[in-house]
Each structure stands twice: as structure tokens, then as C-alpha cells.
C-alpha positions in Angstrom: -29.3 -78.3 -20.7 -32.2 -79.8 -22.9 -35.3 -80.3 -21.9 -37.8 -83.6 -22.5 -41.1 -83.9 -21.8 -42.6 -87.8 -20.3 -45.8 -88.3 -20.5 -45.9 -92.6 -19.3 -50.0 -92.2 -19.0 -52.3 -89.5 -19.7 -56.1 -88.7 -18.3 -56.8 -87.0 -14.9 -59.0 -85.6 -12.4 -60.1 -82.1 -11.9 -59.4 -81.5 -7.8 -58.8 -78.0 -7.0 -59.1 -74.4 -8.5 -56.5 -74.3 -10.7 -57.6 -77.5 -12.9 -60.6 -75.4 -13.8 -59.5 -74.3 -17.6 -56.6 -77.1 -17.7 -54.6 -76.7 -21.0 -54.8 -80.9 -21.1 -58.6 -81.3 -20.7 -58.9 -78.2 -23.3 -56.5 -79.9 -25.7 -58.3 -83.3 -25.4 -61.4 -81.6 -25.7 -60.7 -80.6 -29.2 -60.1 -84.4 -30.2 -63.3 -85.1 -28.4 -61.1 -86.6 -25.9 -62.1 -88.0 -22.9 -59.7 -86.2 -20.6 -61.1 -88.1 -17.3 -60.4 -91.3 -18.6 -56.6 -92.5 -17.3 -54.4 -94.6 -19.2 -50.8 -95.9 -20.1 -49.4 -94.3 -23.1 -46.7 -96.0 -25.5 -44.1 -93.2 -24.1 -44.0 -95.2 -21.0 -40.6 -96.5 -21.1 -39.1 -93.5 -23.4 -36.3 -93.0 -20.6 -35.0 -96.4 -21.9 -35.2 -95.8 -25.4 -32.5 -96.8 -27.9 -31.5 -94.8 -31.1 -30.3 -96.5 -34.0 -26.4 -95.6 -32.6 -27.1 -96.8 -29.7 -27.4 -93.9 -27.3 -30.5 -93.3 -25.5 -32.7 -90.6 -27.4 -32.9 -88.7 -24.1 -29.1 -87.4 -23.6 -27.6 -88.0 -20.2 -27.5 -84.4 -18.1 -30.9 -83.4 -19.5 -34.2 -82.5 -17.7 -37.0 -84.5 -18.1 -40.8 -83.5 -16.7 -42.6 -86.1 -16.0 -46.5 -86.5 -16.5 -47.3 -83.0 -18.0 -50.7 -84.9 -18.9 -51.4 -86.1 -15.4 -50.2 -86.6 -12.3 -47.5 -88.5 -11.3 -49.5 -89.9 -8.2 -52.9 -90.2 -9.4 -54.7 -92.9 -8.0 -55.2 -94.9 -11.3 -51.2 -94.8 -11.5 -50.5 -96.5 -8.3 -49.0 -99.7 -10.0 -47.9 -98.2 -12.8 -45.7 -95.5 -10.9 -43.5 -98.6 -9.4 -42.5 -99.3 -12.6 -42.2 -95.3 -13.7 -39.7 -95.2 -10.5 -37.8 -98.0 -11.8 -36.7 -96.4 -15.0 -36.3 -92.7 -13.4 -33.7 -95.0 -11.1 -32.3 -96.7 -14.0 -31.6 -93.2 -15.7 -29.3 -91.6 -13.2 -27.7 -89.5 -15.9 -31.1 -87.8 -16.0 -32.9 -85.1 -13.9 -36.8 -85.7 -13.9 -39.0 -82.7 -12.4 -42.5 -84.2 -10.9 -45.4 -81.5 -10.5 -48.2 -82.2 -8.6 -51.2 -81.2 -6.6 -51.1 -84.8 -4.7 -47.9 -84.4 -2.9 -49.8 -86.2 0.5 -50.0 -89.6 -2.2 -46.0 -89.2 -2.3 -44.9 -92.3 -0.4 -47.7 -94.7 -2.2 -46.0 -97.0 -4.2 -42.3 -95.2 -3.2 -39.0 -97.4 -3.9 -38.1 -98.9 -0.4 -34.4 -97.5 -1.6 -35.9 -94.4 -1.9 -34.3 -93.6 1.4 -33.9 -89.6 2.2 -34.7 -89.3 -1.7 -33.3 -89.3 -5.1 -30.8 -86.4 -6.7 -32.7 -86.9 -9.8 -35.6 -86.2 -9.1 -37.3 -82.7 -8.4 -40.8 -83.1 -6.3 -42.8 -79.4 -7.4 -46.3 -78.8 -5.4 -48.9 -76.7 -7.8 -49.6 -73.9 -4.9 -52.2 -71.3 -7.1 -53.8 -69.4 -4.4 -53.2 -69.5 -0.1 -55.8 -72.2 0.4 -53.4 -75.0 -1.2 -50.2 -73.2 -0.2 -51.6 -73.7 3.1 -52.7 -77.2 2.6 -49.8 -78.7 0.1 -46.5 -76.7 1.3 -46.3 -78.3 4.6 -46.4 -81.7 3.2 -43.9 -80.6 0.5 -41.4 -79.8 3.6 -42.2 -82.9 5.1 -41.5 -85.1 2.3 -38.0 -86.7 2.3 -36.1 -85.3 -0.7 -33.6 -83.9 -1.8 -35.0 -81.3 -4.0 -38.4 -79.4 -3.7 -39.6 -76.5 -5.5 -43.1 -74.9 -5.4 -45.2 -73.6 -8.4 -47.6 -70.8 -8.1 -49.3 -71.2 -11.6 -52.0 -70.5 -12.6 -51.4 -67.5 -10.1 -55.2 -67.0 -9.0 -54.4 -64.5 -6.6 -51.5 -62.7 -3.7 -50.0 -66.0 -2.2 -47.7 -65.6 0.8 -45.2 -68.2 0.9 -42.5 -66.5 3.1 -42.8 -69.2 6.1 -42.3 -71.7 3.9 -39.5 -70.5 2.3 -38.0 -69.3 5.4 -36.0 -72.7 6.4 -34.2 -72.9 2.9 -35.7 -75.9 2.0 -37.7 -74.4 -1.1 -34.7 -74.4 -4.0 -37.6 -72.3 -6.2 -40.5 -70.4 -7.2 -42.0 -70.3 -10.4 -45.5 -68.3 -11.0 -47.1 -67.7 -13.9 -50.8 -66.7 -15.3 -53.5 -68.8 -17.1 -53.4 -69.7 -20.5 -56.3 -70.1 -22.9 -59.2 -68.0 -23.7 -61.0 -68.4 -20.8 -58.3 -67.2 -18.4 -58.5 -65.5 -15.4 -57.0 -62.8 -14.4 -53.1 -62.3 -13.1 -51.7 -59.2 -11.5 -48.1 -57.6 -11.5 -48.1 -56.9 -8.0 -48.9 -60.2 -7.2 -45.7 -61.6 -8.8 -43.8 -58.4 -7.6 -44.6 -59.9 -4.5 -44.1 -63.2 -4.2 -40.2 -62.6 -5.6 -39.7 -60.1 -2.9 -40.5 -63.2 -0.7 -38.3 -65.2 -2.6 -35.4 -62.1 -2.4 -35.4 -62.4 1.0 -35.3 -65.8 2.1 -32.3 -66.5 -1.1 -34.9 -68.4 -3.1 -34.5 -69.0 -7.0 -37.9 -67.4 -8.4 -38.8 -67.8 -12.1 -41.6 -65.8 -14.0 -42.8 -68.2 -16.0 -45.3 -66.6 -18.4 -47.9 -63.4 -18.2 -50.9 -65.6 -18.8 -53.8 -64.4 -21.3 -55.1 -61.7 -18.8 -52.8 -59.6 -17.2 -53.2 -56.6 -15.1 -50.5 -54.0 -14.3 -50.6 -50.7 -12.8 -54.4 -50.8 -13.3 -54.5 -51.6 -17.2 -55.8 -55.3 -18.1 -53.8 -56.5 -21.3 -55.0 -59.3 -23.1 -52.0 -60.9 -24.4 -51.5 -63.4 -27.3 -50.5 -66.6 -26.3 -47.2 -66.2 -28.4 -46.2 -63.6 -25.7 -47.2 -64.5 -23.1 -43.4 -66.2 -22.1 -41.5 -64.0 -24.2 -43.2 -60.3 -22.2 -42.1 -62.5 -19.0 -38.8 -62.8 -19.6 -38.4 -59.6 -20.5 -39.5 -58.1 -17.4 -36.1 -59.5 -16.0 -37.5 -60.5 -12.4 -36.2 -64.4 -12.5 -33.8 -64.8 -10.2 -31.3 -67.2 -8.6 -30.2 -65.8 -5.6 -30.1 -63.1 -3.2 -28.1 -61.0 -5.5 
């Protein structure tokens, strides 16, 4: 499957521990960028667009993340995401992954066919420590859709999500450290954790990447962010399923 990236605005707001060293607000910073300053971008409408054949540039069956810039339901948004809804409904042939840490601002500005949800479209809740597991996993399950995964990164610290997982709602986990040279730290036996958790409630889990910092049997190794996915992978903990 390939993967596409959809950025339809850009600019957000800093709301709870995880945004502290965000890679966007870094990235912007560099431009001299003012990150907390929301606005359209001209990608809005790539879902729609044409090449010169005549095929969209985004193939049908790929994945698409949405809003890797922002969030999907910032405030600033709230008009704009009716019309963001309407091209993720006009590309059916498309699977689009939404991450957020607003999942209780779901239903503003929702389709009214949005009904008991959309195969398309993946709703992911940013979960990076047990205060917001606590807080955004409940409203996660609550939601009406038809998938829902839950994303532990930047892993701040031990997060038990077994309850949550329990009722097979959660399809899967992905955890990962911090990027960027101000990270903090991640530990082994954090993520050795959590996908016991996901081993025994038959959730998918997915190691995503070691961040800068990472501590394992009590050595700290700063690691480059070339890395940092690739020493991941290789530790051969993803999983998806019980087996």
C-alpha cells in the first residue's frame, strides 16, 4: 500500500505534554515560522487532484494521513473541516488516518451521513502518558466509528492501556520515543509493556521508532535520527495478532 501525507491547513496549538518539543513547531521555527498561526494550505483539495492522464495523483487503495501539521479538529478548522469531510467522502477508494489530541471536538462540524462512521477513515487518539490515556481513550471508545487506533508517542512514560483494549474495539497500538535534540527520554520496558497488553487483548501493536533517547537494560543510547525507525524495526516486537 502507498502512503500520502495531507496537510489541507497547517498552524496549531500547544495543549498537552507531548506538544512540548513538536517536530512541526521545531521545523517552522527554523523558517522563522509562526507555528501558532492556523491557516488553509494550497494542498487542500489534493485528494481531488488530476494528473495529466487523468488519474488522481493519489492512487485508489492508498493511505492517506491527514493533517500531520495540525489537527484535524482544531478550532480554527471548524468550517474548513466540512469541506475536508467532503473530499475524504468523495475519495472512497482512499483510506485516510486522522491523529488527534481533540477527539471530544469529533462530532463538530461531522457529515449528518456520517452515521455509525466511515470505512475510510481511521480516528487515532495521541495517548503519551496515563493522564491523557485516561482522559482521551474513553472518548475514543465512545465515538461512532468504524475504526480506532491509539498512539502512544512521544512515549513519556509506562502507560496502561489494558481496559481499554480489553473490549476489542482498539484495532492498534503504535508507541514510539521523541525525536529531535531536545528529546526526552524512552524506555524498553515501557514498550515491552504496553505490547504485552496488546498480546493479550489480540491488539495490532507497532513500534514505531526508538526516539533520540533511549534507555534499555539501564544504558541510555543517544541515537541518530537516521536510526531511530530502522533499530525499531529490528527489534521485531510489531505485531498483528495474538500469534
Amino acid at each position: 500500500m502507498a502512503f500520502f501525507v495531507w496537510n489541507p491547513w497547517h498552524g496549531c496549538h500547544k495543549i498537552s505534554e507531548g506538544c512540548q518539543n513538536c517536530y512541526m513547531f521545531r521545523r517552522d521555527a527554523s523558517f522563522e515560522k509562526d507555528s501558532e498561526k492556523v491557516g488553509k494550505t494550497a494542498s487542500f483539495s489534493e485528494p481531488l487532484r488530476k494528473k495529466r492522464d487523468g488519474g488522481f495523483a493519489i492512487p485508489p487503495g492508498s493511505r492517506v494521513f491527514a493533517c500531520m501539521t495540525s489537527d484535524f479538529f482544531l478550532e480554527e478548522a471548524d468550517e474548513w473541516r466540512k469541506d475536508a469531510w467532503a473530499l475524504i467522502r468523495a475519495r472512497k477508494d482512499l483510506f485516510f488516518t486522522i491523529i488527534t489530541k481533540r477527539p471530544q471536538r469529533f462530532s463538530v462540524s461531522l457529515p449528518e451521513d456520517w452515521g455509525a462512521g466511515w470505512e475510510n477513515v481511521t480516528l487515532c487518539a495521541t495517548c503519551e502518558n496515563q493522564k491523557r490515556a485516561d482522559e482521551r481513550a474513553p472518548i475514543l471508545l465512545s465515538l461512532p466509528l468504524c475504526h480506532r487506533e491509539i498512539i502512544c508517542e512521544p512515549m513519556l512514560e509506562k502507560v496502561d492501556l489494558e481496559k481499554y483494549l480489553a473490549g476489542g474495539e482498539i484495532e492498534k497500538v503504535t508507541c514510539g520515543g521523541e525525536s529531535g535534540a531536545n528529546a526526552r527520554l524512552c524506555r524498553y520496558e515501557w514498550i515491552l509493556d504496553l505490547r504485552e497488553q496488546c498480546a493479550r487483548t489480540g491488539t495490532a501493536f507497532f513500534f514505531k521508532q526508538t526516539g533520540a533517547r533511549f534507555e534499555k537494560d539501564g544504558r541510555v543510547f543517544l541515537v541518530p535520527r537516521k536510526d531511530q525507525i530502522p533499530q525499531a524495526q529490528k527489534s521485531g516486537l510489531n505485531r498483528k495478532d495474538k500469534n
